[in-house]
MOPAC internal coordinates of N, CA, C and O (Angstrom, degrees):
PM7 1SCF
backbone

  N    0.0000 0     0.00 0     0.00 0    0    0    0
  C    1.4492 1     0.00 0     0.00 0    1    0    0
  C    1.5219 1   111.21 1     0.00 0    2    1    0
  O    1.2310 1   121.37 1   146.03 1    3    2    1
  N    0.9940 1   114.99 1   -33.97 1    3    2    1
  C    1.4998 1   132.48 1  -173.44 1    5    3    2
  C    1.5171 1   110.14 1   -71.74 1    6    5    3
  O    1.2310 1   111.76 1   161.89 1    7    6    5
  N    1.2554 1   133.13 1   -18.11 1    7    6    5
  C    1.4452 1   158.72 1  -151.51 1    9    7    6
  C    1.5884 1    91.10 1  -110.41 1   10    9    7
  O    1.2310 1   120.47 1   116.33 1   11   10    9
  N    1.5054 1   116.71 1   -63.67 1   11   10    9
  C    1.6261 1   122.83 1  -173.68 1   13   11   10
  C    1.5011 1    75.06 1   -77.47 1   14   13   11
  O    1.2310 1    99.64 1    44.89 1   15   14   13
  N    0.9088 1   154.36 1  -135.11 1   15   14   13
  C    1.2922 1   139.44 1  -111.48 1   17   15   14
  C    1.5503 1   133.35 1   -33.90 1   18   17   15
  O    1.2310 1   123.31 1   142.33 1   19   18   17
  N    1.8379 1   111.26 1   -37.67 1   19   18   17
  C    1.3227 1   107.94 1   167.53 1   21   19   18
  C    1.4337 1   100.37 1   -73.20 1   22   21   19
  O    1.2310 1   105.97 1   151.32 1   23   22   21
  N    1.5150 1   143.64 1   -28.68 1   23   22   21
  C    1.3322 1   114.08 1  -166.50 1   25   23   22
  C    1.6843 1   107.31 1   -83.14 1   26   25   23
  O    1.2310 1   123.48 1  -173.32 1   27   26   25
  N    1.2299 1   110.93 1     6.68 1   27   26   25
  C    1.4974 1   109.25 1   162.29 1   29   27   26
  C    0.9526 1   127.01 1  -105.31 1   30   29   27
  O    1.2310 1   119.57 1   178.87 1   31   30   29
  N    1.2392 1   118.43 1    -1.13 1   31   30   29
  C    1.8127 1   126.98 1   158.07 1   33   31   30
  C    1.5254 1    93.11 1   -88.13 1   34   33   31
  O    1.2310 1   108.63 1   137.40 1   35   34   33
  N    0.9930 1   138.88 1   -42.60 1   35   34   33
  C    1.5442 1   112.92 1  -173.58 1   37   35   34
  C    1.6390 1   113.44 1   -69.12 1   38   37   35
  O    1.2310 1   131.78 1   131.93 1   39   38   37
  N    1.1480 1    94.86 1   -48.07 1   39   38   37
  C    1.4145 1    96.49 1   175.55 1   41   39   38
  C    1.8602 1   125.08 1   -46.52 1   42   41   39
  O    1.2310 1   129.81 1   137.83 1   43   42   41
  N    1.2841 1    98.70 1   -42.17 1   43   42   41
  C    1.3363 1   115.31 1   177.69 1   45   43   42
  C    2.1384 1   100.15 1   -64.12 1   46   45   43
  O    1.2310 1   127.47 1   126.59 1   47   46   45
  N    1.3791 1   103.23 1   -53.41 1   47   46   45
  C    1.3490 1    93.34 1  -174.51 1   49   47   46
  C    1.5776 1   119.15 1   -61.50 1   50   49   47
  O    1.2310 1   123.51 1   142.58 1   51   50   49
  N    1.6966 1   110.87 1   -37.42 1   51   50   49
  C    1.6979 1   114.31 1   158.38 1   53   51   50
  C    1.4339 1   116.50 1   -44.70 1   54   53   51
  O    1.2310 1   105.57 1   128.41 1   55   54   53
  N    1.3117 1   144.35 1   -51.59 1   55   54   53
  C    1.5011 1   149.75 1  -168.25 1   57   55   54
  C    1.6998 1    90.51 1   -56.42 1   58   57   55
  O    1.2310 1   121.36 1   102.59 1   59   58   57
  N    1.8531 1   115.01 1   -77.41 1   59   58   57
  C    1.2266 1   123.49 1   166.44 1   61   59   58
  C    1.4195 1   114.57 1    -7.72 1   62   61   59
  O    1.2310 1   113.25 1    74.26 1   63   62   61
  N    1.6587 1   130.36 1  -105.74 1   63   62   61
  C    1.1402 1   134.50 1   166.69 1   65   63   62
  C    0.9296 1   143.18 1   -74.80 1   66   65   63
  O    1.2310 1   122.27 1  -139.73 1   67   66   65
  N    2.2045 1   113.25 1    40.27 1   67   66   65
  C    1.3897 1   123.04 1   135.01 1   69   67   66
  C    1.2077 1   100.84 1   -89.12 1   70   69   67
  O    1.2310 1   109.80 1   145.91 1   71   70   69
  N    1.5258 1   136.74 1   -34.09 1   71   70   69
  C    1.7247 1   143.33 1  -177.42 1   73   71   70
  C    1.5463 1   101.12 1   -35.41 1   74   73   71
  O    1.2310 1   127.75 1   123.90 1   75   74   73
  N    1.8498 1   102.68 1   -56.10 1   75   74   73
  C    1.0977 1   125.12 1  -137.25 1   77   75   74
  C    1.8498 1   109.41 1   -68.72 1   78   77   75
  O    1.2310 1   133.46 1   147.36 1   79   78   77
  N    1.2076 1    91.59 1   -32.64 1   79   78   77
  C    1.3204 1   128.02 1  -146.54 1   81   79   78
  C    1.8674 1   106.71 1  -113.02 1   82   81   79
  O    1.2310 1   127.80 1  -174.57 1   83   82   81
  N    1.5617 1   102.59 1     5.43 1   83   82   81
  C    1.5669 1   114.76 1   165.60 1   85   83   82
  C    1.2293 1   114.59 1  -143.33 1   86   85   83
  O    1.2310 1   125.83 1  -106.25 1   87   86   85
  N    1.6917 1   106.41 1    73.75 1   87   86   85
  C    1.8642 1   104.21 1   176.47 1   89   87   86
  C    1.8995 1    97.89 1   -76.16 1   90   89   87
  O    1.2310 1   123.02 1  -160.89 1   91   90   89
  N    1.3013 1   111.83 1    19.11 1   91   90   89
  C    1.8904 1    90.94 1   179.52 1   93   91   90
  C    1.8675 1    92.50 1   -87.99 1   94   93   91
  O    1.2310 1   116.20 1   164.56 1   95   94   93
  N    1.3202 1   124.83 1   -15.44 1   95   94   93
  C    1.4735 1   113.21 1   176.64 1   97   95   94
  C    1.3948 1   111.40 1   -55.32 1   98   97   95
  O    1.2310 1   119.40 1   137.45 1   99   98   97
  N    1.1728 1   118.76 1   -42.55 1   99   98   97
  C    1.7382 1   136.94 1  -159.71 1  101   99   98
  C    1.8854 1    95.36 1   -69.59 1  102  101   99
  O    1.2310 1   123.91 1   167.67 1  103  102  101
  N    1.6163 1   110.10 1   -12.33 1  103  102  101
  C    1.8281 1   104.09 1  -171.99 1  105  103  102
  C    1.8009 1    90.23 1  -102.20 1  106  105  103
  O    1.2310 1   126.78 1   173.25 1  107  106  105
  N    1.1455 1   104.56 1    -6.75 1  107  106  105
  C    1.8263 1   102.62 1  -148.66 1  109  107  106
  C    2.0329 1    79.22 1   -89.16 1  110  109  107
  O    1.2310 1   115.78 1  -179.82 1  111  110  109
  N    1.1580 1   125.62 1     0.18 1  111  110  109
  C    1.9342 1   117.39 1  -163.20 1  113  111  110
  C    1.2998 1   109.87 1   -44.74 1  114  113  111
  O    1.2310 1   123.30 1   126.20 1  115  114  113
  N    1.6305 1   111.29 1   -53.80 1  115  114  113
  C    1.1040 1   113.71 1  -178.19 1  117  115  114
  C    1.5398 1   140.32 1   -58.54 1  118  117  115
  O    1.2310 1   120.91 1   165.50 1  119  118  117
  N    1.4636 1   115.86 1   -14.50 1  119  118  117
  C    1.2501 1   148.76 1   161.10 1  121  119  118
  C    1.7234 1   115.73 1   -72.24 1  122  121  119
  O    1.2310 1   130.31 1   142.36 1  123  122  121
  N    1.2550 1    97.73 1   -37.64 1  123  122  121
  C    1.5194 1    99.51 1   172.71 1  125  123  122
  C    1.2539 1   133.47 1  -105.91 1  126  125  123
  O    1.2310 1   123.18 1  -146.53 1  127  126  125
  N    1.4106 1   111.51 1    33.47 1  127  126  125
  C    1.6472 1   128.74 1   178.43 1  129  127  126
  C    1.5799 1   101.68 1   -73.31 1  130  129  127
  O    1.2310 1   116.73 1   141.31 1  131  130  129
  N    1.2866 1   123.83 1   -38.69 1  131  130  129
  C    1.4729 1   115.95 1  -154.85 1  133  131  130
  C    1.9212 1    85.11 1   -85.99 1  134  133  131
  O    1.2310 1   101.84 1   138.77 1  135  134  133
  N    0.6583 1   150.76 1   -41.23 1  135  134  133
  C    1.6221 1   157.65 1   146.89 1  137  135  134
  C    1.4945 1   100.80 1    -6.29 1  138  137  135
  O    1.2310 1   130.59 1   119.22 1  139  138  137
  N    1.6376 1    97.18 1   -60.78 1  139  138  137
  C    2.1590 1    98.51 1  -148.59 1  141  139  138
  C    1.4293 1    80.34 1   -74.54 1  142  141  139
  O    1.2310 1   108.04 1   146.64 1  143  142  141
  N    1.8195 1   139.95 1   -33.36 1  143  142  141
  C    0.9236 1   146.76 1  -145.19 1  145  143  142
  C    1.7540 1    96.32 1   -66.81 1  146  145  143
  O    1.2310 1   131.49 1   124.60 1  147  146  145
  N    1.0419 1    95.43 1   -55.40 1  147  146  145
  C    1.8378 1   114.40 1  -171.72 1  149  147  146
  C    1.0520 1   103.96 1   -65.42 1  150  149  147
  O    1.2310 1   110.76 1   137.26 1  151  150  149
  N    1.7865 1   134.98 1   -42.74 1  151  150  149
  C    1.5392 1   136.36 1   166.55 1  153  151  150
  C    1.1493 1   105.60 1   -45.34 1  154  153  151
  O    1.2310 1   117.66 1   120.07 1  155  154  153
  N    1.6735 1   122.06 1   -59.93 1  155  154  153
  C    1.6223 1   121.15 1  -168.93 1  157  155  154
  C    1.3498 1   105.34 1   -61.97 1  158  157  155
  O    1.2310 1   119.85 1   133.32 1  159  158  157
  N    1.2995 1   117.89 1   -46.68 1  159  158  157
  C    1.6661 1   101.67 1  -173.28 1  161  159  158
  C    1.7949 1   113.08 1   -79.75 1  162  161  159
  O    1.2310 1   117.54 1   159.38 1  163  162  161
  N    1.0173 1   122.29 1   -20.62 1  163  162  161
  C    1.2388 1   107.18 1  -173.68 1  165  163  162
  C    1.9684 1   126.93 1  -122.97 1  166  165  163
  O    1.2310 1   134.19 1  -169.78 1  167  166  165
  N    1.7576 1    90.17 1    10.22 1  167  166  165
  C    1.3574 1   103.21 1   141.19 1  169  167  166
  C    1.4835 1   122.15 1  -133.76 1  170  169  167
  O    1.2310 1   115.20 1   138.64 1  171  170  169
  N    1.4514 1   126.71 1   -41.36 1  171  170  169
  C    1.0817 1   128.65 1  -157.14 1  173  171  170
  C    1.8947 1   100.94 1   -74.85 1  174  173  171
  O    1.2310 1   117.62 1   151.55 1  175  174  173
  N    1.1254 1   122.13 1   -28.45 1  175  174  173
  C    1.6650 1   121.57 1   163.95 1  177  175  174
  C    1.2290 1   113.60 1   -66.48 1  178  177  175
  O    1.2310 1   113.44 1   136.89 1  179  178  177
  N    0.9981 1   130.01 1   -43.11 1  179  178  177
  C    1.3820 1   143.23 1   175.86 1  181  179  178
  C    1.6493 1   102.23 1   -54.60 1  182  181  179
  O    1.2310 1   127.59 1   105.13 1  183  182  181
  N    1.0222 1   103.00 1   -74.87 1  183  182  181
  C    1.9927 1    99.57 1   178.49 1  185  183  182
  C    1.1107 1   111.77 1   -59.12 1  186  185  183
  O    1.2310 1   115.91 1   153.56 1  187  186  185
  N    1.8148 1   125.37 1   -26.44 1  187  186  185
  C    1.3613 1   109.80 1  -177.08 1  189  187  186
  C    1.7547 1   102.88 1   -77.61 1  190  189  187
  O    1.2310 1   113.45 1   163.79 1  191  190  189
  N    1.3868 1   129.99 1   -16.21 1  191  190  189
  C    1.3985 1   111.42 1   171.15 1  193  191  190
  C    1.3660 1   131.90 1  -103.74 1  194  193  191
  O    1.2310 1   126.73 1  -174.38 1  195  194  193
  N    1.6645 1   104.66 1     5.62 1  195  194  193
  C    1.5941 1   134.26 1   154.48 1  197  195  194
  C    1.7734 1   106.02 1   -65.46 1  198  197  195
  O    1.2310 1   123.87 1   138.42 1  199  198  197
  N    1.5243 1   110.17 1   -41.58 1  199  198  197
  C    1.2389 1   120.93 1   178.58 1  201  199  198
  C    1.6896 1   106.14 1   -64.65 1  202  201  199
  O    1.2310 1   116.61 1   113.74 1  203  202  201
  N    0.9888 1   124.05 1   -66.26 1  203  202  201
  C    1.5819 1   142.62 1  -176.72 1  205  203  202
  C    1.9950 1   105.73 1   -35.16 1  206  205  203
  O    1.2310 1   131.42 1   133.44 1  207  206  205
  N    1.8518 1    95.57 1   -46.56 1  207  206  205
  C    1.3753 1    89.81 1  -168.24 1  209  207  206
  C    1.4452 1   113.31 1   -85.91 1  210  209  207
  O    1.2310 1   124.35 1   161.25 1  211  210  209
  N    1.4943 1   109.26 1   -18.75 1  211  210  209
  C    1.4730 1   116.83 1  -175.57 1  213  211  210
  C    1.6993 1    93.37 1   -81.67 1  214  213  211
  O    1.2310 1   119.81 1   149.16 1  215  214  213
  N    1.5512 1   117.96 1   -30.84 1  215  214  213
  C    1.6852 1   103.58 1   166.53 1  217  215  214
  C    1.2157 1   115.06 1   -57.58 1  218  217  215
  O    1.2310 1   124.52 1   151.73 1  219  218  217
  N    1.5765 1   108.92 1   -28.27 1  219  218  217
  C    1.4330 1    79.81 1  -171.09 1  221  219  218
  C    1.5252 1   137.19 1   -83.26 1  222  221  219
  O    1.2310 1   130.63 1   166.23 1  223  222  221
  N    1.3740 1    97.10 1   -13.77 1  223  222  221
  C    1.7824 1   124.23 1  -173.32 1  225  223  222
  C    2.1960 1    77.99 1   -64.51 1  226  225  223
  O    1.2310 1   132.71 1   115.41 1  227  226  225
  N    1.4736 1    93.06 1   -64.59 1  227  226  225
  C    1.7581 1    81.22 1  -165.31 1  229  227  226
  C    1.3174 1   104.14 1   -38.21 1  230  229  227
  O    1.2310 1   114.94 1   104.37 1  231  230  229
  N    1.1095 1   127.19 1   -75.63 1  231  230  229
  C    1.5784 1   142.67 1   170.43 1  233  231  230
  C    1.8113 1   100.48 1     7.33 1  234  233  231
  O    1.2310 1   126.22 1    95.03 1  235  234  233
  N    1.2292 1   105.65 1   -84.97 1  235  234  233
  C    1.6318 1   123.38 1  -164.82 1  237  235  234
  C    1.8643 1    88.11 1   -60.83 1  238  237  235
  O    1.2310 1   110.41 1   133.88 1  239  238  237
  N    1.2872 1   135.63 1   -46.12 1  239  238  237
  C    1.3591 1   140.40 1  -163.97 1  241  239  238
  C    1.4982 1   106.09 1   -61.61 1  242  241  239
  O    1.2310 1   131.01 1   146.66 1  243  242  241
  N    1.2281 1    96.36 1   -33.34 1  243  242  241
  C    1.5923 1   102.23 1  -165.51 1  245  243  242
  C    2.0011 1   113.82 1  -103.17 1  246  245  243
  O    1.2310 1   125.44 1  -174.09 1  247  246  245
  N    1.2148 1   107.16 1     5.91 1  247  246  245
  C    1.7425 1   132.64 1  -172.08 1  249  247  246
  C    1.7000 1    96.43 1   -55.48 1  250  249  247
  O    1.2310 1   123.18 1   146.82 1  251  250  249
  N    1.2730 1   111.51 1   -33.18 1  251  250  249
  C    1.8263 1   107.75 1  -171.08 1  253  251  250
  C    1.2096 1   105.43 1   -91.80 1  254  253  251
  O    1.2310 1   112.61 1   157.05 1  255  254  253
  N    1.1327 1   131.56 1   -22.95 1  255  254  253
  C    1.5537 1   140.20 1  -173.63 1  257  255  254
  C    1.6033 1   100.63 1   -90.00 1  258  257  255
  O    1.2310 1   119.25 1   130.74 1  259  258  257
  N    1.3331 1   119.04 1   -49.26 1  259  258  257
  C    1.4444 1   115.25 1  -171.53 1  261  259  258
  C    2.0377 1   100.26 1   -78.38 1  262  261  259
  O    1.2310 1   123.06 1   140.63 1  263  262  261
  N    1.0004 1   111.74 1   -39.37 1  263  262  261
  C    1.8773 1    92.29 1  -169.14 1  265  263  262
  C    1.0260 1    97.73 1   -93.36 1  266  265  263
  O    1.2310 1    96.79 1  -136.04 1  267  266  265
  N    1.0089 1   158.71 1    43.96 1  267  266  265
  C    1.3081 1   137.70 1   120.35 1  269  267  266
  C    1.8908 1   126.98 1   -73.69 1  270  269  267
  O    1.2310 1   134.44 1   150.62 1  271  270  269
  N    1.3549 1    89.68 1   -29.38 1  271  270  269
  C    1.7160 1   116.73 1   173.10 1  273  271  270
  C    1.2559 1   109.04 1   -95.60 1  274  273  271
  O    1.2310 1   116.29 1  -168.95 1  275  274  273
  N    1.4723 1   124.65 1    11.05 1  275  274  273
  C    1.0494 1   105.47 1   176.37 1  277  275  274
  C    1.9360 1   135.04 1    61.02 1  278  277  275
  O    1.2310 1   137.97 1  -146.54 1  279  278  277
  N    0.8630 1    82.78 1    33.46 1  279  278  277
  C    1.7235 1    87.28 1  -177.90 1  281  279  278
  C    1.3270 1   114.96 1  -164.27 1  282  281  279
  O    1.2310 1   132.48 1  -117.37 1  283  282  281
  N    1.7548 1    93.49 1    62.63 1  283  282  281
  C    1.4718 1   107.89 1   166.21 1  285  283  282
  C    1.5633 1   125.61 1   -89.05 1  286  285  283
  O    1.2310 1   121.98 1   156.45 1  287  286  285
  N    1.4357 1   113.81 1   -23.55 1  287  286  285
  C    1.3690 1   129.87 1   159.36 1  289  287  286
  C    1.4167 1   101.18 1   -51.60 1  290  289  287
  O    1.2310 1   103.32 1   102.86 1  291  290  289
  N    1.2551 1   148.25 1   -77.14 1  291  290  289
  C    1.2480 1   161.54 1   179.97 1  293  291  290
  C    1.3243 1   108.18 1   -18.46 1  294  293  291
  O    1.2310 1   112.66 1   101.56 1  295  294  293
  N    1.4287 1   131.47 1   -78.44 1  295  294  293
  C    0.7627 1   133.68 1   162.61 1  297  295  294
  C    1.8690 1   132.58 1   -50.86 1  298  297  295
  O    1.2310 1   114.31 1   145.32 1  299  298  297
  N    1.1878 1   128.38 1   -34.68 1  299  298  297
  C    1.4552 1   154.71 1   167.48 1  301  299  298
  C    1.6859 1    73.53 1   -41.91 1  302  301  299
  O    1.2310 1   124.75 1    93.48 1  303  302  301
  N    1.3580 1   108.49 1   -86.52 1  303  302  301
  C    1.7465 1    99.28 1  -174.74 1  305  303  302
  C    0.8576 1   127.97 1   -53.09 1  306  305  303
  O    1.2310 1   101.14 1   145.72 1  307  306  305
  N    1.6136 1   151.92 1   -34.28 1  307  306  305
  C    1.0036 1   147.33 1   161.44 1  309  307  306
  C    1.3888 1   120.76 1   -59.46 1  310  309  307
  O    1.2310 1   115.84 1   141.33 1  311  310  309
  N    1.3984 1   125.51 1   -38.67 1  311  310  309
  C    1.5628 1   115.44 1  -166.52 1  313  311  310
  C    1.5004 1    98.89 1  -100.05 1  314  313  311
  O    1.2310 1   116.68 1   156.12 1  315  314  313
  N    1.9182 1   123.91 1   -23.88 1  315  314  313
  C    1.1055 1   109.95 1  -170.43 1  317  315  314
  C    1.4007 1   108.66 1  -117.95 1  318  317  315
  O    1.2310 1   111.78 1   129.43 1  319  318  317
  N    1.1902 1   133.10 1   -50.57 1  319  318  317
  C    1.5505 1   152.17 1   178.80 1  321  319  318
  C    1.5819 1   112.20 1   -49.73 1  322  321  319
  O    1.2310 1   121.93 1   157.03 1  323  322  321
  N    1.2609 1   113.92 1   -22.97 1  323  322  321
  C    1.3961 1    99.75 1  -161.38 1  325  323  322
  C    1.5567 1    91.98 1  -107.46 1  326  325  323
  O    1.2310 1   107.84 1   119.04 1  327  326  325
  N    1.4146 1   140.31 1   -60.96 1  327  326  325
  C    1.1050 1   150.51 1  -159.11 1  329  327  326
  C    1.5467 1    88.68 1   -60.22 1  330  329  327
  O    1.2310 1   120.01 1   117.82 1  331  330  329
  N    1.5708 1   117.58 1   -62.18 1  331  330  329
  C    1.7615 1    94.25 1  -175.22 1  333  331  330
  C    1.4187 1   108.24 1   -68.29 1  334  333  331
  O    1.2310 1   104.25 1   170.00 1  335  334  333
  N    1.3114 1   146.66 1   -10.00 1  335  334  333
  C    1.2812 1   130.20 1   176.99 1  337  335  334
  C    1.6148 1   109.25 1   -72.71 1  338  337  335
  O    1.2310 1   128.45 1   127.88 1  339  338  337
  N    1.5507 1   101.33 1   -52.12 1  339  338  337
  C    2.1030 1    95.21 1   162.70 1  341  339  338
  C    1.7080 1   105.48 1   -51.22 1  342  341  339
  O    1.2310 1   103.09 1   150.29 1  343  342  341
  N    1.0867 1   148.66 1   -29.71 1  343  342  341
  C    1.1226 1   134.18 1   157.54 1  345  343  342
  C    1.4468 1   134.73 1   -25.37 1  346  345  343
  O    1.2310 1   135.04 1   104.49 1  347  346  345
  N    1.6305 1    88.50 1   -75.51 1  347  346  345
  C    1.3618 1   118.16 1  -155.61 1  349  347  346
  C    1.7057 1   125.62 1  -102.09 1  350  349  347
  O    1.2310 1   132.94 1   137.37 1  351  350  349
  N    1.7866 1    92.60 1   -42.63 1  351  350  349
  C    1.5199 1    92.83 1   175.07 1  353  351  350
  C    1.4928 1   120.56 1   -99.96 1  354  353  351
  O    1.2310 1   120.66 1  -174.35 1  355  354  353
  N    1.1761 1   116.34 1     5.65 1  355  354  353
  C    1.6718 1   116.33 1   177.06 1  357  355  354
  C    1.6572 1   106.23 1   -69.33 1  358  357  355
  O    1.2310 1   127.54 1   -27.94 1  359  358  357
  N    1.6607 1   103.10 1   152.06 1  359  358  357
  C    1.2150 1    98.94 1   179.36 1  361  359  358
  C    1.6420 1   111.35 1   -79.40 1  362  361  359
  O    1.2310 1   128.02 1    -4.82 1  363  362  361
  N    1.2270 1   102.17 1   175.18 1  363  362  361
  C    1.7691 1    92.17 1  -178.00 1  365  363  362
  C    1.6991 1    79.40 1  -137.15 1  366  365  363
  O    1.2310 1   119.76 1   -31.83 1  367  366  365
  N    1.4138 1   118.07 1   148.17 1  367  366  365
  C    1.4980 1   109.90 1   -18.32 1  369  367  366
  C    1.5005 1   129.61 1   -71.97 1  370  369  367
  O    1.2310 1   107.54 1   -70.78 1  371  370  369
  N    1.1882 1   140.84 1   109.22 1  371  370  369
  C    1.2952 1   125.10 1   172.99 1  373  371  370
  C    1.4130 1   129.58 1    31.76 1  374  373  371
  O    1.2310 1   102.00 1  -118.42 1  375  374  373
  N    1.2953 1   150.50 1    61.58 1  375  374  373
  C    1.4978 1   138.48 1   177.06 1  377  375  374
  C    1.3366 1   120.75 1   -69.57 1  378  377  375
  O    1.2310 1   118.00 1  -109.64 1  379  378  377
  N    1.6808 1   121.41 1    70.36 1  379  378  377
  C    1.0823 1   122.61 1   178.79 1  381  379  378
  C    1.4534 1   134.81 1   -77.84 1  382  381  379
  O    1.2310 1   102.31 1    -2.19 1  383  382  381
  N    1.3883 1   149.97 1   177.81 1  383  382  381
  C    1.2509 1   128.03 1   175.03 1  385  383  382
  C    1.8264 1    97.96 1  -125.77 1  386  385  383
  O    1.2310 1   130.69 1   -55.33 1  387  386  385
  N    1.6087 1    96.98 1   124.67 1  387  386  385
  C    1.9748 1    99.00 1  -177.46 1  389  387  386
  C    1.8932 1    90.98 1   -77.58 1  390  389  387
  O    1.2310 1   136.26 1    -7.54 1  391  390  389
  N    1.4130 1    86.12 1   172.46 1  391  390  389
  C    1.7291 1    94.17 1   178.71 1  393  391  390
  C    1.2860 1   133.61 1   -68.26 1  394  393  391
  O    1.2310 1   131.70 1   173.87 1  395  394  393
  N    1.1588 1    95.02 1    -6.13 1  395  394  393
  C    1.8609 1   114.79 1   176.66 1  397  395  394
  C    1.5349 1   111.71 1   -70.87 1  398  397  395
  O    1.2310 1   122.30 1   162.25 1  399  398  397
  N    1.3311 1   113.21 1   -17.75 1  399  398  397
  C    1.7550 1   124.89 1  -153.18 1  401  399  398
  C    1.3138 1   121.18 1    79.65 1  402  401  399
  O    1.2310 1   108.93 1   177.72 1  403  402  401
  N    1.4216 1   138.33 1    -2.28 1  403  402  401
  C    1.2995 1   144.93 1   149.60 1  405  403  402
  C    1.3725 1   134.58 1   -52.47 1  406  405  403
  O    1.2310 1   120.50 1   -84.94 1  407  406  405
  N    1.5829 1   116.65 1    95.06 1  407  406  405
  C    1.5123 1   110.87 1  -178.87 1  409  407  406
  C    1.4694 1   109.19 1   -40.17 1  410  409  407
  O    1.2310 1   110.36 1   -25.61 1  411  410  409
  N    1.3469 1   135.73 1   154.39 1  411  410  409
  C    1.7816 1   163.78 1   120.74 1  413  411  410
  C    1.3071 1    83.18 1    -4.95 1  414  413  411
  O    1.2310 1   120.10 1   180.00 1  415  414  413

């Protein structure tokens, strides 16, 4: 066990300082939109409505704890409303803004 564990700290430190050690990826962004495009749709929607249903079990789990305090709305959005809205209502593709001020 001790063997898999250092070869996953090394490994982890290789990923690190190849990252580290290639700021020309960070010029290549614009080239790799149709990429993040295919990530967002065919994982990151996917977990956001894996997210939504596992909110919702919390959601119903958590019904005795939240009305009594009053902050069942609160949660309704947080465990259920928001994860399917990253789902469902974002535009695709994504129109994000990078830090430069340049739309995606």
């Amino acid at each position: 066990m001790e063997r898999v564990k250092k070869a996953f700290v090394i490994l982890l430190a290789l990923l690190w300082l190849t990252g580290a050690l290639c700021p020309m990826a960070r010029a290549q962004e614009d080239a790799l939109t149709d990429e993040y495009n295919m990530l967002d749709l065919f994982i990151a929607r996917p977990m956001g409505v894996a997210a939504g249903i596992v909110g919702t079990a919390l959601f119903i789990a958590s019904l005795p704890f939240t009305v009594p305090t009053g902050s069942v709305g609160a949660a309704a959005k947080m465990l259920v409303s928001e994860p399917l809205r990253f789902s469902f209502k974002r535009e695709f593709p994504d129109r994000d803004v990078r830090p430069d001020g340049y739309e995606y």
